[in-house]
N, C-alpha and C positions, 0 to 999 in steps of 0.2 A: 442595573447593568444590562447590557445588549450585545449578546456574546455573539461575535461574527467569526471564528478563530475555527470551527469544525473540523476546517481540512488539516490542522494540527492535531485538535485533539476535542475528541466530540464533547461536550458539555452540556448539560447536567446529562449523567448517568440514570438510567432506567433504575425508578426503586429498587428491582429483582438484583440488579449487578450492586448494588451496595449494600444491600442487606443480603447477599451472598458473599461478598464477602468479609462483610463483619461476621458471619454466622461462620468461617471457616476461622475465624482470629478469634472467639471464644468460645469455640467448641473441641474435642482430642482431635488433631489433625496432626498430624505428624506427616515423617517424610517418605515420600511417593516411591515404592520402588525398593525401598530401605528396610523394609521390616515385616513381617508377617501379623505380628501382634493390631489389635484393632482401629490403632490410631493411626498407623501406617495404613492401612488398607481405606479408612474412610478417606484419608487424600486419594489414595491412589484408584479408587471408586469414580470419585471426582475433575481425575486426570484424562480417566481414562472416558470416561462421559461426553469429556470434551471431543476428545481423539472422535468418539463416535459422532458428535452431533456436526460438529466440523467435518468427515468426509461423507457424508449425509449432501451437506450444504454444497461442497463443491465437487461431488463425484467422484470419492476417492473411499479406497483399504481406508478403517480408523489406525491400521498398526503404520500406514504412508504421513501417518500427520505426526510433524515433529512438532514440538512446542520450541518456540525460540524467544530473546526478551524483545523482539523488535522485529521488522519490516528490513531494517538496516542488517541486524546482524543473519536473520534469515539469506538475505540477497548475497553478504560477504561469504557465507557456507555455499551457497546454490553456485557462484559465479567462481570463487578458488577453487572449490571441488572439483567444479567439471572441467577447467582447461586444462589443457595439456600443451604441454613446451611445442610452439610453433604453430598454434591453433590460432584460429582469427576468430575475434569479438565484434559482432554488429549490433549496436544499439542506436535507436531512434536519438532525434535529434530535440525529444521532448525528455529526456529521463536525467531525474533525479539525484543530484549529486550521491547516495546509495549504489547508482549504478556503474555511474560515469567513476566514479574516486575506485574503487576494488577494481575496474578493468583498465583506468587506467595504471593503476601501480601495477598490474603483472605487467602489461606493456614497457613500462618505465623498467623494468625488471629483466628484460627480455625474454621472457617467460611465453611473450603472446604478441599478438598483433592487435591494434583494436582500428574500426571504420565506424562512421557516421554514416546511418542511413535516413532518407527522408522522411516525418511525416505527414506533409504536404495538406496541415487543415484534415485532416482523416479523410486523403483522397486515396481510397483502397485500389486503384490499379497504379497510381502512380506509386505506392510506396511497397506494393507488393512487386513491382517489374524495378523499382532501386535496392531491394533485397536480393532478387535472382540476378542481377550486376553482379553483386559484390558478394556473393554466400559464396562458399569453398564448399561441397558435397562432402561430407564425411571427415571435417576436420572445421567444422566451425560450432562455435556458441551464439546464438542469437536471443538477443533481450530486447523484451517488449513491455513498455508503460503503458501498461492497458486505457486508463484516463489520469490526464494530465493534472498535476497536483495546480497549476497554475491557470489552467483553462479547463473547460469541459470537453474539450479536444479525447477523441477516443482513439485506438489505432486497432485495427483489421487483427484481432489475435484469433480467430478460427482461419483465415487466409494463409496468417502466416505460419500458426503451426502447421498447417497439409505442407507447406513448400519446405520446413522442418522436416516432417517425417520423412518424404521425397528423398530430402536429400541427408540424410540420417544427420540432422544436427543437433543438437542438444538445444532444447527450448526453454529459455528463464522467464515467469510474467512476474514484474512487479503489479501488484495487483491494492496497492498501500491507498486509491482513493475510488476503486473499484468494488472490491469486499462489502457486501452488503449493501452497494448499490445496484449491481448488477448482476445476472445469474452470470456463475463462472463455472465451468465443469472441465476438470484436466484432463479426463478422457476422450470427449469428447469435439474437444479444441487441440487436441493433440499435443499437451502442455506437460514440460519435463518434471519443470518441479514452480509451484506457486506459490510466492512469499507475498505477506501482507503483516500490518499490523494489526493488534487486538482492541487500539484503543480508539480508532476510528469510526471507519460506517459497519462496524461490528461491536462498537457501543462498550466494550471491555474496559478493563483498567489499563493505563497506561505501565511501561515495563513489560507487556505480552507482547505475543504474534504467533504466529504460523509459518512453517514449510512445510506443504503438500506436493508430496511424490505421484506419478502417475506410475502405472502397472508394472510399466515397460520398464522406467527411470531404476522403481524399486529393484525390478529382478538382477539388472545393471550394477547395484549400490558400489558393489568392489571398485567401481572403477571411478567413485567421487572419493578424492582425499578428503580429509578432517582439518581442522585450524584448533581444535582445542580438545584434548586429551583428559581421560583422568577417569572417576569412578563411576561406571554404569546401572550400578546394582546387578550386571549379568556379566559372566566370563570374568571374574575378575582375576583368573593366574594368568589370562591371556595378556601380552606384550602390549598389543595394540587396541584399539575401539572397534568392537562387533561390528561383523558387516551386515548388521541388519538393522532395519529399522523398528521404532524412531531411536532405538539407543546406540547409534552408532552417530549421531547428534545432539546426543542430550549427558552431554559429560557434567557431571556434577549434579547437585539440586536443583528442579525445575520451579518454578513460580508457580507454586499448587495454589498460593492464596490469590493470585491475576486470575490463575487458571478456573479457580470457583468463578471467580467474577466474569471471567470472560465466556464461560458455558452459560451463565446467564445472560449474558446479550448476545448471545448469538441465540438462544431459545426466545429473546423476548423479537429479535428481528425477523428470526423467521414465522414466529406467531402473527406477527404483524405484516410482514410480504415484502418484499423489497422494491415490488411496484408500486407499492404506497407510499415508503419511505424517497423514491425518488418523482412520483407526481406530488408531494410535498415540496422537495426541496424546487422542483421546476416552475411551481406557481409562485414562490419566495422571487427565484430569476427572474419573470416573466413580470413579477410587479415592481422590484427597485428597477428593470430596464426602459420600462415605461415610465418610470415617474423622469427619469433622469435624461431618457433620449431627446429629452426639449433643449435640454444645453448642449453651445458648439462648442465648448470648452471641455468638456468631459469626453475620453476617447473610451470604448471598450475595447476589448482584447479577447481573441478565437475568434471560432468559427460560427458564435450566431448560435449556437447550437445551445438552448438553458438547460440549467442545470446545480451540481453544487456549488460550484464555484463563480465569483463573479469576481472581474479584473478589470481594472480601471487606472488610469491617471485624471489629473486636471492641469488641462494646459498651465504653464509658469506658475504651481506649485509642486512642489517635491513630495514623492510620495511619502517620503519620514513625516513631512510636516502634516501632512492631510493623514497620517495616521495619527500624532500629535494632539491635533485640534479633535479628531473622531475618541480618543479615547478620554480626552480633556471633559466631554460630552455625557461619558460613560458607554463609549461606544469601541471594543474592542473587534479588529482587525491584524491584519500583516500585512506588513506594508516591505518593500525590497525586493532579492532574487531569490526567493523561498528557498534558499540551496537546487536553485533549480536554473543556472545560468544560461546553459544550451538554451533550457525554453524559452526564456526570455529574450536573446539573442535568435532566437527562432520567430520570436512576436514582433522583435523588433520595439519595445517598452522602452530601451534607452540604457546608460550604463546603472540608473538609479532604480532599475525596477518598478515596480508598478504597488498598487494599491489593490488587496485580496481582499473580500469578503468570502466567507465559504459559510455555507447552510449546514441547519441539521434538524432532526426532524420535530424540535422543541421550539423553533424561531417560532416565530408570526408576522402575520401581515404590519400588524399595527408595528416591530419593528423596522422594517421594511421601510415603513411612514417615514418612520423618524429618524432613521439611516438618511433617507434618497432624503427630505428635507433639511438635514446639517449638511449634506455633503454637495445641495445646491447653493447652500449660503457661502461655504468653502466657494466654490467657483464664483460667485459674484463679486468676490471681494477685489 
């Protein structure tokens, strides 16, 4: 099998991430938080490990790193937290149903406002001068898809957090195909709070993720509501959820066994660089776009720019069917609007969406071969 599927969900996993966490499922590991005795605290050793190597990796407090079970549900806390009744929501015109479904329902709610801002191919004055259009100064949230689950399409996120802090808005980075490909720092980018998942270009088990607070976000915390309630292991005669972090986000039992596994790929990424990991996946792009740019029948999609992701149709075949016949082969893909409509609609791919391949840092050339050669026989037919 020839797994083209990454921007899903990275496959095969680093030895380290599965014999971490086997090692956490038949060794005393108990629950995190929960107990003093020694199987509680070897989770919570390994909780907290994470906490550290993670704001390590992105520039953050380890006590700013929430653990969450997804990129999703991280983004549904970062984005109902911070609005407030009568606040305006801008999000790029590339983001992830994640982003678009949670702002839109406060809007649908009348809770909030939301606008579409451009992001023009990652044309940084053009989309940083359609943000300063449409930001409100001190009564908006802005969210940014850092790189495009659909394309390699990147957007201006140090640009756009300065015109954030300027204008004191509250700054969301979906960061779900970025983490691990790219250095990210919340401090430095001027980023409120950074959601991602674990199972991605951070190699984790699938069911993790992250929310990473910056300084400022955190000493603020009072002023992001909660969506889920319940036992902290701290304050517990208290009414409500601590207003501190990460356990005024981590109501109930955390994924200590993701969480072993996800401290080991993010040890095994950063032992290995993240420049490496994406001049890998850029030579993968660089070879299926040359095998294939000899057909006028195959169209790509962005901006030219390689990278993990590769987006394709084939003139008068469907991308369901060319995914079909690709996996008929033993060649898995995604093929549709990867919950990702705006973009698509932004690419202009059609109501049927297009045809994904996404990299990772296990592929090879020789797949590549034999990808771009089914997928020119597809087109000749």
């Amino acid at each position: 099998m020839i797994y083209f599927d990454n921007a899903a969900t990275t496959w095969p996993k680093p030895r380290s991430v599965t014999e971490a966490v086997k090692r956490s499922l038949t060794v005393p590991f108990g629950n995190p938080g929960r107990g003093s005795h020694s199987a509680a605290a070897a989770a919570s050793s390994a909780v907290y490990a994470l906490r550290e190597e993670a704001a390590e990796l992105f520039g953050a407090e380890p006590q700013n790193v929430v653990l969450t079970s997804s990129a999703t549900q991280g983004l549904n806390y970062a984005i109902k937290g911070a609005a407030r009744k009568g606040c305006k929501i801008l999000f790029s015109d590339l983001e992830h149903n994640s982003v678009r479904r949670p702002a839109l329902a406060l809007n649908d709610a009348g809770l909030c406002r939301t606008e579409v801002y451009g992001s023009y191919c990652g044309d940084t004055d053009k989309t940083v001068s359609d943000i300063l259009e449409k930001i409100e100064p001190g009564n908006s949230v802005v969210i940014v898809n850092h790189s495009s689950n659909v394309c390699n399409v990147r957007l201006p996120v140090s640009e756009i957090g300065k015109i954030c802090r300027k204008t004191g808005s509250v700054f969301i980075v979906d960061a779900s195909q970025s983490a691990g490909h790219f250095n990210v720092d919340v401090e430095d980018m001027n980023i409120s709070v950074l959601c991602m998942p674990g199972h991605k270009g951070l190699y984790g088990p699938m069911g993790t993720g992250l929310m990473v607070f910056s300084k400022s976000s955190s000493a603020g915390i009072s002023e992001f509501g909660t969506l889920i309630e319940g036992g902290s292991g701290v304050d517990s005669e208290d009414r409500g959820m601590p207003y501190v972090l990460p356990e005024r986000f981590e109501a109930g039992t955390v994924n200590a066994h993701g969480a072993a596994g996800l401290l080991a790929g993010i040890r095994w990424v950063k032992k290995l660089g993240t420049e490496k990991l994406r001049e890998k996946e850029r030579s993968l792009w660089l070879d299926l776009y040359h095998r294939l740019k000899g057909s006028n029948r195959i169209v790509v999609y962005g901006d030219g720019e390689p990278g993990a992701v590769f987006l394709f149709n084939i003139e008068g075949v469907s991308p369901s069917k060319v995914g079909r016949l690709l996996d008929e082969n033993g060649i898995c893909v995604r093929t549709g609007l990867h919950c990702s409509p705006l973009a698509h609609k932004t690419l202009g791919t059609g109501k049927d969406g297009a045809v994904r391949i996404s990299f990772g840092f296990f592929n090879t050339l020789h797949e590549t071969e034999e990808a771009a050669d089914r997928i020119l026989k597809i087109a000749k037919k």
